[in-house]
N, CA and C of each residue as an Amber inpcrd file, in Angstrom:
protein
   588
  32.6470000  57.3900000  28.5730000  32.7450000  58.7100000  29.1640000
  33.8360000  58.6980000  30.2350000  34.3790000  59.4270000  30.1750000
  36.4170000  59.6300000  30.9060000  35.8130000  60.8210000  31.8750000
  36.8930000  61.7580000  33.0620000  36.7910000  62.5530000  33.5120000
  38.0150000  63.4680000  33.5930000  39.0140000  62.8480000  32.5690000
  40.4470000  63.3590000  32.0210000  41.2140000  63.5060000  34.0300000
  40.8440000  62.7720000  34.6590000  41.9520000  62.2320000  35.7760000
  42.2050000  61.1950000  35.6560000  43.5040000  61.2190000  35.7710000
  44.4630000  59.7520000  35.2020000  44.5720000  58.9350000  36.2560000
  44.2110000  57.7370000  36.4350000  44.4750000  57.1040000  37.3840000
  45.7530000  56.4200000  37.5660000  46.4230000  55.8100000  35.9420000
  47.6640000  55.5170000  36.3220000  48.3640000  55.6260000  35.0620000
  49.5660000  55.3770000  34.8460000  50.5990000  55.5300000  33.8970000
  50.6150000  53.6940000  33.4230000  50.6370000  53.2610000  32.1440000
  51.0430000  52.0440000  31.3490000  52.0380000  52.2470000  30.5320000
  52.7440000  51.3520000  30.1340000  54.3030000  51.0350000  29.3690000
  54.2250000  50.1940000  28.3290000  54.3060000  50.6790000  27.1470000
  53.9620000  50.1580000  26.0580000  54.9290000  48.7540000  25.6590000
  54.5910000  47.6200000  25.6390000  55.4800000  46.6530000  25.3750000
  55.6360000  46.2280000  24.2500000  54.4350000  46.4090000  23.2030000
  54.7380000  45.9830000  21.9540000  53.5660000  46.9710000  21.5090000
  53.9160000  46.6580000  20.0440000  53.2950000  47.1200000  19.4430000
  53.4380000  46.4250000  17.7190000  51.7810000  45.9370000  17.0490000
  52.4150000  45.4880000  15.6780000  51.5470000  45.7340000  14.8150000
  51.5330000  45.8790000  13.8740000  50.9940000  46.6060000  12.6030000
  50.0580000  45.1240000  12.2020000  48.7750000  45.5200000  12.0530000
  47.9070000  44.7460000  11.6390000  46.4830000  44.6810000  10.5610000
  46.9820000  44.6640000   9.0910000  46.4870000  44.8800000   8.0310000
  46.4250000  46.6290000   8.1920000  45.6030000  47.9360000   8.4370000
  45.6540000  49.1370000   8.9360000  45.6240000  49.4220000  10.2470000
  45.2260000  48.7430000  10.7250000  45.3720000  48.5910000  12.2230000
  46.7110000  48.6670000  12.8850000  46.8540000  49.1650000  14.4510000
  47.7120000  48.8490000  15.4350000  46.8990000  47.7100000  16.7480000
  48.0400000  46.8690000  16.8390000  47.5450000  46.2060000  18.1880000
  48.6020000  46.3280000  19.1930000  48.1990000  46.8610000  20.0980000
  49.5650000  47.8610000  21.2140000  49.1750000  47.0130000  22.3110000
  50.1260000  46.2320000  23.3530000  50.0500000  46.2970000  24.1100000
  50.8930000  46.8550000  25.4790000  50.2690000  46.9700000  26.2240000
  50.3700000  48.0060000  27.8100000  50.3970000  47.0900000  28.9630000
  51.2320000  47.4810000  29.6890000  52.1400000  46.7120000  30.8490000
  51.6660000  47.7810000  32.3590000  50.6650000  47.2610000  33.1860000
  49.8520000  48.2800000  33.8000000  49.8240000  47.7690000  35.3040000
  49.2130000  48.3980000  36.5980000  49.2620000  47.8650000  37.5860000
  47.8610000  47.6110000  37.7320000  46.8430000  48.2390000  36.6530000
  45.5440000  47.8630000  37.0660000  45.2740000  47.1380000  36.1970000
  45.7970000  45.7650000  35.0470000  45.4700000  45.2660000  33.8660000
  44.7160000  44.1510000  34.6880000  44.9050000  43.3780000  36.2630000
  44.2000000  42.2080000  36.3510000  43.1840000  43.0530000  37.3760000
  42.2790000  43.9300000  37.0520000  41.1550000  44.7450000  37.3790000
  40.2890000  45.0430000  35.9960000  41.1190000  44.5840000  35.0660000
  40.5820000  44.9040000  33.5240000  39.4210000  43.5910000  33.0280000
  38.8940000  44.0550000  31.9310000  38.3180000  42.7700000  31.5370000
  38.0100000  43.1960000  29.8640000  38.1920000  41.9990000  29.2380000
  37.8240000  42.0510000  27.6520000  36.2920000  42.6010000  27.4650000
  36.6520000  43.5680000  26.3370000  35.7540000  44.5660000  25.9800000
  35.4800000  45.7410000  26.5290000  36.3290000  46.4360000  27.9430000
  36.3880000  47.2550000  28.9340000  36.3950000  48.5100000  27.7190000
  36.3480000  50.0490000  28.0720000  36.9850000  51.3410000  27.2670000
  38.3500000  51.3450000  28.5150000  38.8790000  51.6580000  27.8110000
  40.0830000  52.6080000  28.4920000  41.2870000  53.9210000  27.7220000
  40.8390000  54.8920000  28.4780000  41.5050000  55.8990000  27.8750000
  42.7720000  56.2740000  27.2080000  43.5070000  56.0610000  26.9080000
  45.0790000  56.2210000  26.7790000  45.5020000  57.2590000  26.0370000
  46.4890000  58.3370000  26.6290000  46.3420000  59.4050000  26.5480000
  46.0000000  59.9610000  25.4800000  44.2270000  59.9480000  26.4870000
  43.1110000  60.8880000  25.9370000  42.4550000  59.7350000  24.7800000
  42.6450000  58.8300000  24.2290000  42.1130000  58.0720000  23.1190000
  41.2670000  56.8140000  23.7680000  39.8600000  56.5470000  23.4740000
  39.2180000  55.4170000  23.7090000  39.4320000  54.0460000  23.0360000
  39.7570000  53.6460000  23.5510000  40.1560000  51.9330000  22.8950000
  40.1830000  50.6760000  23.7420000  39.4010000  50.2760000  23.1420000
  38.9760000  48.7270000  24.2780000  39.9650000  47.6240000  23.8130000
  39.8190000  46.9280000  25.2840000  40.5510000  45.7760000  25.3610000
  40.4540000  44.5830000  24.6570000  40.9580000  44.0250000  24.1030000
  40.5540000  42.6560000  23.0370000  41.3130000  41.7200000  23.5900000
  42.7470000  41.7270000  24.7970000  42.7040000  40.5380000  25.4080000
  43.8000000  41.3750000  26.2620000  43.4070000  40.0430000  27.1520000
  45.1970000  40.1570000  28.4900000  45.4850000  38.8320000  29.3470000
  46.7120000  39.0030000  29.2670000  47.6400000  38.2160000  29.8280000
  48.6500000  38.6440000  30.8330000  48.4180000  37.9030000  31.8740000
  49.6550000  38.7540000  33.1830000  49.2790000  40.1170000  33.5870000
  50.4360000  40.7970000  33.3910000  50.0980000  42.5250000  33.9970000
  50.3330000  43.1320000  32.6140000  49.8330000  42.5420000  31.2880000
  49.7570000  43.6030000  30.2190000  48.1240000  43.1500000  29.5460000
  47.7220000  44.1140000  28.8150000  46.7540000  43.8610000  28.2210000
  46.8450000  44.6980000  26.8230000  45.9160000  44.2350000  25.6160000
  46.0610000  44.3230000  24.2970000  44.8280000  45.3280000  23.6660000
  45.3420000  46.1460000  23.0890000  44.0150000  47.0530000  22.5810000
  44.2340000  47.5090000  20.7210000  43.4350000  47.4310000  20.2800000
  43.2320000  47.8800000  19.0690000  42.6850000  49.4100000  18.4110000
  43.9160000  50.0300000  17.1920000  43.8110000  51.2740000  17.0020000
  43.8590000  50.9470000  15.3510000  42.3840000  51.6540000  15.0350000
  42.4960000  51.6530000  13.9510000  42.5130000  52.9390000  13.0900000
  42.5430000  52.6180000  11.6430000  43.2060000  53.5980000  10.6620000
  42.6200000  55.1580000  11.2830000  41.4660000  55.2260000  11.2340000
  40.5760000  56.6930000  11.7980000  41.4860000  57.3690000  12.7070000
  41.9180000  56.8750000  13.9600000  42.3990000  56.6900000  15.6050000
  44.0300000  57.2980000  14.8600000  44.5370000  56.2220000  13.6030000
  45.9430000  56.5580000  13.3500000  46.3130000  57.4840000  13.4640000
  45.2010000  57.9970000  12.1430000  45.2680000  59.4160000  11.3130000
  45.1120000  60.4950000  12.5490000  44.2080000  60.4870000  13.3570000
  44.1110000  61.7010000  14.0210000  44.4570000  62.0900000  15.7360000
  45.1050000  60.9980000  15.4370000  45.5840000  60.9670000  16.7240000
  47.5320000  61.1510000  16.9700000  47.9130000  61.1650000  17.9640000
  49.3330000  61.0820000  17.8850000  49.7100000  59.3330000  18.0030000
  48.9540000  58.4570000  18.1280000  49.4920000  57.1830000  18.3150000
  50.0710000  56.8200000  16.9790000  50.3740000  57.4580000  16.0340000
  51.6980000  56.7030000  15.3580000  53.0760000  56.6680000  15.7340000
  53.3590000  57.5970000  16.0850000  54.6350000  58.0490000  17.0280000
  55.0860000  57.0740000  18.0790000  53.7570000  56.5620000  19.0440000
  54.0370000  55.9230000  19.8710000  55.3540000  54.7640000  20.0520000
  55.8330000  54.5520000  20.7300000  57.1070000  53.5490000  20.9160000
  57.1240000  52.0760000  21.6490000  57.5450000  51.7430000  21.5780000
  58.0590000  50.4880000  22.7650000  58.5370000  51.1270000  24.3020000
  58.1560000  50.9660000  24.9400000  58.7210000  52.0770000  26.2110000
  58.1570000  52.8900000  26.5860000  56.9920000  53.8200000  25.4950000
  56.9000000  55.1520000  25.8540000  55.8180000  54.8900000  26.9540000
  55.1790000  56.0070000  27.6480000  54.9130000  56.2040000  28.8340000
  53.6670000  56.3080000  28.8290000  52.1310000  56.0580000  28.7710000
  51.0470000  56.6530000  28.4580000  50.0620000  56.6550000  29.6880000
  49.3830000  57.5100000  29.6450000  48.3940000  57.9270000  30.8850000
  47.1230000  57.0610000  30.2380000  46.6440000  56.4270000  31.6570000
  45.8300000  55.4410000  31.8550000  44.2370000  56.2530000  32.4250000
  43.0450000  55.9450000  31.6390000  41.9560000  56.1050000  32.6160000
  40.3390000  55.3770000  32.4940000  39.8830000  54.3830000  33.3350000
  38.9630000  53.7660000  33.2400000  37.9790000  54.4330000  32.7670000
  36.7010000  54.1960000  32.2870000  35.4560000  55.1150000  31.7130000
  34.8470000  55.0110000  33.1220000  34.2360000  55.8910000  33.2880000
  33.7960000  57.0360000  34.8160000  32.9010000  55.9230000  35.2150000
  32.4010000  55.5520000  36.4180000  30.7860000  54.7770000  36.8150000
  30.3940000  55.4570000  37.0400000  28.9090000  55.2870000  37.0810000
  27.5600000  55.9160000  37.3210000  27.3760000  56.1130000  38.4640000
  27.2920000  57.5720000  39.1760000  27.3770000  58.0910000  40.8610000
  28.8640000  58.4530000  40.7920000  29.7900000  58.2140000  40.3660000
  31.1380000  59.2200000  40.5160000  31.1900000  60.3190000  40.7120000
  31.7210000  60.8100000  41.7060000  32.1450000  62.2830000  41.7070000
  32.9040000  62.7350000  39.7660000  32.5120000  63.6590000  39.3630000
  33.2220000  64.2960000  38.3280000  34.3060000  65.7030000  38.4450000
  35.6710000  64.7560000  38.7520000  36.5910000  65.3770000  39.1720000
  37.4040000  66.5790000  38.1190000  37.1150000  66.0660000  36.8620000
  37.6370000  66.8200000  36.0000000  36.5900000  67.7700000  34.9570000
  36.2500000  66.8090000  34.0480000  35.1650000  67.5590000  33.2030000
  34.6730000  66.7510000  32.4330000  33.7170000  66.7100000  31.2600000
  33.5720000  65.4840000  30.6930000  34.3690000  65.7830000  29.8370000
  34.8350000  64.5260000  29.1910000  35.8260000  63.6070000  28.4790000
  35.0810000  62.6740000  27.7130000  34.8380000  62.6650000  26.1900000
  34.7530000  61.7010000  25.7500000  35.7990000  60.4730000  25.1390000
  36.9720000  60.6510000  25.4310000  37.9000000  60.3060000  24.8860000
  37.8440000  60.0020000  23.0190000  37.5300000  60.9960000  22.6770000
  37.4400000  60.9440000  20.9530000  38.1860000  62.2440000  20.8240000
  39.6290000  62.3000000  20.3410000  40.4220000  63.0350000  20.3060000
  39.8790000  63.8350000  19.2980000  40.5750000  65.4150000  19.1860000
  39.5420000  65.9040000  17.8500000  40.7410000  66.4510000  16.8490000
  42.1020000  66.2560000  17.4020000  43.3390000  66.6270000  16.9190000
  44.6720000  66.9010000  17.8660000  45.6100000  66.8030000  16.6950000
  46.9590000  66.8450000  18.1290000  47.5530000  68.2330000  17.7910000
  47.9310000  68.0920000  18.9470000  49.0170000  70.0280000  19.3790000
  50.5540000  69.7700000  19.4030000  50.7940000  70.2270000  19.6130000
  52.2920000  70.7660000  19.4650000  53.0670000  71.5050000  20.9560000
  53.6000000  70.9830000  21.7920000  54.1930000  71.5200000  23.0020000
  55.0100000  72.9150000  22.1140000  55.0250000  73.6900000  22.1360000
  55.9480000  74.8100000  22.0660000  56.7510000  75.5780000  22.9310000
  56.2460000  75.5950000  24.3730000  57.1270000  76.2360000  25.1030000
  56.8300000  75.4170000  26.6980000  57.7740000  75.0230000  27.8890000
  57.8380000  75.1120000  29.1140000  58.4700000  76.2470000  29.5810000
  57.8730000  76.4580000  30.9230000  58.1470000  77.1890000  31.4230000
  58.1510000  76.5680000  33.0470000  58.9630000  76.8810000  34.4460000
  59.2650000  76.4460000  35.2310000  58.3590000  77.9660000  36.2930000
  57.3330000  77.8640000  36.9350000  56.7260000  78.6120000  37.8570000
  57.0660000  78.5610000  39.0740000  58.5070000  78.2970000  39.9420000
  58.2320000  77.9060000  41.2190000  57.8440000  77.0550000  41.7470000
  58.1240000  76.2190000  41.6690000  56.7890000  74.8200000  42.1090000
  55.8280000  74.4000000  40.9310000  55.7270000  74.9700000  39.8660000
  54.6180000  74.1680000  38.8430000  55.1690000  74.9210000  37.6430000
  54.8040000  74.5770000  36.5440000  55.2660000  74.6970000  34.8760000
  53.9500000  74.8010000  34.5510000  54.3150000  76.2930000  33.1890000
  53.1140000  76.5770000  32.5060000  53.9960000  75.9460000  30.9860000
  52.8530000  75.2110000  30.4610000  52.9400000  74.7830000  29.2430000
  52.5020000  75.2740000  27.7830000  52.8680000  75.4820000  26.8260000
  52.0010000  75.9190000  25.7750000  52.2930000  75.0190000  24.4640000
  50.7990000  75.2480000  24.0530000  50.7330000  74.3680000  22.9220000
  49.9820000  75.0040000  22.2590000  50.6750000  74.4700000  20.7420000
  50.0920000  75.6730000  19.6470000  48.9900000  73.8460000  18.5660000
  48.1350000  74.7050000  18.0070000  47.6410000  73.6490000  17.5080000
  46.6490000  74.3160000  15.7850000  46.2090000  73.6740000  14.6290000
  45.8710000  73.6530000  13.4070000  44.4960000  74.5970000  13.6520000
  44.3360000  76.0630000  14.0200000  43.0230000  75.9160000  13.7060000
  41.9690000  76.2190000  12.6920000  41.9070000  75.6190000  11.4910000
  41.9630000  75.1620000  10.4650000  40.7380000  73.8110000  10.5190000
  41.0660000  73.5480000  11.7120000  39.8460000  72.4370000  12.5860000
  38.8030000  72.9810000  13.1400000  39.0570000  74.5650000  13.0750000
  37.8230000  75.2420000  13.7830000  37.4110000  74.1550000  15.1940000
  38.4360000  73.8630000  16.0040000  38.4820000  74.3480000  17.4390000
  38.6960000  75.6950000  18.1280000  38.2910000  75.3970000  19.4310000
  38.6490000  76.7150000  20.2750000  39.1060000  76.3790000  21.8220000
  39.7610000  77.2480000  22.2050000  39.5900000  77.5320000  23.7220000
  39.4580000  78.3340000  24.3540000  39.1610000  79.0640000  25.6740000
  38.6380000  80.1510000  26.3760000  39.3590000  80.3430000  27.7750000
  39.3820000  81.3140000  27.9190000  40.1710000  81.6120000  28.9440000
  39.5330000  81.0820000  30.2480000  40.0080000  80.0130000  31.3800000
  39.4110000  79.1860000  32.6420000  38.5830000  77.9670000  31.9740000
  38.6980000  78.0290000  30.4790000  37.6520000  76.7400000  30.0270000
  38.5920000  75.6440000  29.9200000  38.0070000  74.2060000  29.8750000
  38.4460000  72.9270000  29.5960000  38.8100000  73.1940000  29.0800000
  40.1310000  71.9570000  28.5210000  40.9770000  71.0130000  27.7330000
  41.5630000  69.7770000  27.9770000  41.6560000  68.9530000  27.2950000
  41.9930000  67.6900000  27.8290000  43.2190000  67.6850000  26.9460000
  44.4430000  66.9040000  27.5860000  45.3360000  67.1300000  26.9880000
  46.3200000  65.9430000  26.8210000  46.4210000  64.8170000  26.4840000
  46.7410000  62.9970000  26.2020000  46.0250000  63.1650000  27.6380000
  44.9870000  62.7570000  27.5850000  43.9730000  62.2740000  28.8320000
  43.4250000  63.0770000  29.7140000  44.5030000  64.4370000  30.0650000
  44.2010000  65.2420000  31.2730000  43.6780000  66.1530000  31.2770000
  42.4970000  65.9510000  32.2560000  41.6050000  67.1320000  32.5180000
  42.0360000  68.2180000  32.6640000  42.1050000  69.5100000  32.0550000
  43.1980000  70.7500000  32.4380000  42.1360000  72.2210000  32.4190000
  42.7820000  73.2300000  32.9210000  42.2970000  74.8540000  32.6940000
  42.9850000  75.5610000  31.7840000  42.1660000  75.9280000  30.7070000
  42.8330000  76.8850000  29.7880000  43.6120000  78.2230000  30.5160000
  44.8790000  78.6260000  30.7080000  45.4030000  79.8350000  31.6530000
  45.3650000  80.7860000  30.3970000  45.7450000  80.6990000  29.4050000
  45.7520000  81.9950000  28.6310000  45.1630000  81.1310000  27.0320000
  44.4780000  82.2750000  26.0690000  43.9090000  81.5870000  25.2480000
  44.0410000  82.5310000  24.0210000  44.7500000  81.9190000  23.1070000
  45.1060000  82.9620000  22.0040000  44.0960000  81.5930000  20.8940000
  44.9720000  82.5330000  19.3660000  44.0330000  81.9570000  18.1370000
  45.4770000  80.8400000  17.6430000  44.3700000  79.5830000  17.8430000
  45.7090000  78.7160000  17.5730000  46.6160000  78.3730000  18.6090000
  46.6580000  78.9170000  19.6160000  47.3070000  78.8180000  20.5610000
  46.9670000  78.8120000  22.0550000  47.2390000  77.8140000  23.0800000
  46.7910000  78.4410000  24.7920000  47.6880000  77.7950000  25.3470000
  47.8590000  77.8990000  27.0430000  48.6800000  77.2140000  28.0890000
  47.5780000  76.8420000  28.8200000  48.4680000  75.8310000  29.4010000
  47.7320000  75.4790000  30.9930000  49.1530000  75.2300000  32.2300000
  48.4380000  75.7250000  33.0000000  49.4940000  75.1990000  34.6510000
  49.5130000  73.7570000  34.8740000  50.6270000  72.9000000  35.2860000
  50.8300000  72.2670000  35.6120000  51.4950000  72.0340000  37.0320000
  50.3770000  71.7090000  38.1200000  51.0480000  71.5290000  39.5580000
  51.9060000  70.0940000  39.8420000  52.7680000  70.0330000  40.7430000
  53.4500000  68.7400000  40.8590000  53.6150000  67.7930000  40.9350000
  51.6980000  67.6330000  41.2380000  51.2720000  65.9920000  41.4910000
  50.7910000  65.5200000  39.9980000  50.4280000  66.7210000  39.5650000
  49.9310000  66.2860000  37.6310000  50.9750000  65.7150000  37.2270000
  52.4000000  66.9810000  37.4880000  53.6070000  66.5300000  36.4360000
  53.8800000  64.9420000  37.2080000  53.7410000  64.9680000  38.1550000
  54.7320000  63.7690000  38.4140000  54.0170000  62.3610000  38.4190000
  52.1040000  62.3550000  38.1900000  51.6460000  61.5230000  38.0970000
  51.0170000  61.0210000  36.3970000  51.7630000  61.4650000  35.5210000
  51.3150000  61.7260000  33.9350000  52.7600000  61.6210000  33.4140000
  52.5630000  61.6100000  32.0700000  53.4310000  61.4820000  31.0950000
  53.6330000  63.4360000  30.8340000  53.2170000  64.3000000  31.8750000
  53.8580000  65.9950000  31.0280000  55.5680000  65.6530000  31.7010000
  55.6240000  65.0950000  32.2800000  56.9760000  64.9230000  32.9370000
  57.8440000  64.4840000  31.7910000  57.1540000  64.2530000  30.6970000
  58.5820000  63.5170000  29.5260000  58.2570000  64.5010000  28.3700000
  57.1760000  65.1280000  28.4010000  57.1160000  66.3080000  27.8010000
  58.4220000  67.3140000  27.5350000  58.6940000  68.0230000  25.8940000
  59.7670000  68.6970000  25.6010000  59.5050000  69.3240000  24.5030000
  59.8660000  70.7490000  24.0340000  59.6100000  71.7730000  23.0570000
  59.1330000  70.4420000  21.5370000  58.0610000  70.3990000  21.3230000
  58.0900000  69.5760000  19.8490000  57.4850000  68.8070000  20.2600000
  56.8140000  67.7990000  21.2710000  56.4400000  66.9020000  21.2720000
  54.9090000  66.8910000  20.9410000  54.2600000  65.7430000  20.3090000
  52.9750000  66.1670000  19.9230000  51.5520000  65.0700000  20.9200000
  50.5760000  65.7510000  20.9440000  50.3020000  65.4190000  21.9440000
  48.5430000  65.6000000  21.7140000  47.5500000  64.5350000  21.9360000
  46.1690000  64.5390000  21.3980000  45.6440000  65.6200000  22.3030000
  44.6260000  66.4460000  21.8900000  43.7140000  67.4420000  22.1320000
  42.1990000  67.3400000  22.0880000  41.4780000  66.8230000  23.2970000
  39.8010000  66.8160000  23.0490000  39.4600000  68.4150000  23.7580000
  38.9840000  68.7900000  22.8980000  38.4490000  70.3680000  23.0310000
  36.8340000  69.9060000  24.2800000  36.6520000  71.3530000  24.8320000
  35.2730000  70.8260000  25.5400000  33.9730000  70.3510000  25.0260000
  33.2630000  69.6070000  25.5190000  32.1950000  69.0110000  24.3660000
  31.1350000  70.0540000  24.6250000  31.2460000  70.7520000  25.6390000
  30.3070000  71.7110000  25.5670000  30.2130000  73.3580000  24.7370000
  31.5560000  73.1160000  25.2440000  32.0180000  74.5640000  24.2120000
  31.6230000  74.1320000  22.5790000  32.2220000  73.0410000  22.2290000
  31.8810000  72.3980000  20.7660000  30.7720000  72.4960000  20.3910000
  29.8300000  72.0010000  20.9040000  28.2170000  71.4540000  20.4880000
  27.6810000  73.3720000  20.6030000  28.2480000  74.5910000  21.6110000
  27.9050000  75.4860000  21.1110000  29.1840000  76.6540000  20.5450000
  29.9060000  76.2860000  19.6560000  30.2740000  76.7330000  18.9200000
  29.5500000  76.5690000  17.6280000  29.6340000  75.5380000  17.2360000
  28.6680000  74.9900000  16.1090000  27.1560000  75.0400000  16.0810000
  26.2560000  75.2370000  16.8740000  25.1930000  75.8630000  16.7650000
  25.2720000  77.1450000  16.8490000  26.2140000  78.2260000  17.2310000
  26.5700000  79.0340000  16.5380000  27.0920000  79.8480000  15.4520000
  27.9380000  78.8610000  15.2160000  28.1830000  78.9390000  13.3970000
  27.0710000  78.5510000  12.6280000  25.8140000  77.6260000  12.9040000
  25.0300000  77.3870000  12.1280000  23.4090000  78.3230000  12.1850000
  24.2030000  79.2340000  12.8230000  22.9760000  80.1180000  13.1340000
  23.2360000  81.7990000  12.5270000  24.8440000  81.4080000  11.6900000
  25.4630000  82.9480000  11.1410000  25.8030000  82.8360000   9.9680000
C-alpha cells in the first residue's frame, strides 16, 4: 500500500531481458535503507527487490507488469519516481495507492499556469475506468486531483515542488505514462454496474 508521494527520483542503470521477464536495475539515494524482498513503487508500479549492491538495487517485472504497464519503453537513464509502501500510523498524505497500475495514458497537452502547469492526458476507455471532477488519480506514482474530467480524458495541476521533485519535469506531448484510477471510485463503479 503506496500514498502516491514520491519520496525520491532513481536512474535506471541497466536493464536485461530475462526469459519474459525484465530485471531493471535503479541507482537511488535511499537503496542502502532498502532490503531484499522490500515493495517499492516505481512510477506507480509495485515491484520488489531481489537484490542490491552499492547505491543500486535490482527488481523484477514480469510479462503481466510488461503488458500493462509503460515499463517497456523504459531506458537506461530514464528518470523514475521512487516510493516506499506506507507504515502503519503514517500520516496519509496522498490517497490510497495500491501500486497495481490499471493502464497507461497518453500526455496530450501542457500547459504553463504562472507558476504551475496543467497537464492532460487522454487514456483507452474501453477499460471502463473513470475520473471525477476533485477525485484521485495517480499518475507514474503521483498522488494527484482530477481538475477537469471528460470521457476518456482529464487534467491535473501541477505545482513546482511536484514538477521539480518527479519525473512530470521530462514529461512532453506523447509521452506515455501508468494510470491507477481510485480504488474507491473502482470497487463502486463496479458494484454499480453490477447492480444495472
Amino acid at each position: 500500500m503506496f500514498t502516491g508521494i514520491i519520496e525520491t527520483l532513481g536512474s535506471i542503470k541497466n536493464i536485461e531481458k530475462s526469459d519474459t521477464n525484465l530485471q531493471i536495475t535503479i541507482e537511488t539515494l535511499i537503496t542502502p535503507e532498502l532490503k531484499i524482498d522490500q515493495s517499492v513503487a516505481h512510477n506507480g508500479i509495485c515491484l520488489t527487490v531481489i537484490a542490491i549492491s552499492g547505491n543500486s538495487y535490482t527488481v523484477t517485472a514480469i510479462d503481466e507488469t510488461i503488458r500493462k504497464t509503460n515499463i517497456a519503453s523504459w531506458k537506461v537513464g530514464d528518470m523514475v519516481n521512487l516510493e516506499r509502501a506506507m507504515k502503519l500510523g503514517d500520516r496519509l498524505d496522498g490517497h490510497i495507492v495500491q501500486g497495481h497500475v490499471d493502464q497507461i495514458g497518453i500526455c496530450e497537452k501542457i500547459e504553463s499556469r504562472d507558476g504551475s502547469w496543467q497537464f492532460t492526458f487522454g487514456y483507452d476507455k474501453n477499460f471502463n475506468n473513470l475520473t471525477i471532477e476533485k477525485g484521485s488519480i495517480t499518475i507514474n506514482g503521483v498522488s494527484l486531483t482530477v481538475v477537469n474530467s471528460e470521457d476518456s480524458k482529464f487534467s491535473v495541476a501541477i505545482i513546482p515542488y511536484t514538477f521539480a521533485n518527479t519525473n512530470f519535469k521530462n514529461f512532453e506531448t506523447g509521452t506515455i505514462v501508468n494510470l491507477e484510477f481510485d480504488v474507491i471510485g473502482k470497487y463502486v463503479s463496479r458494484l454499480y454496474a453490477s447492480r444495472h
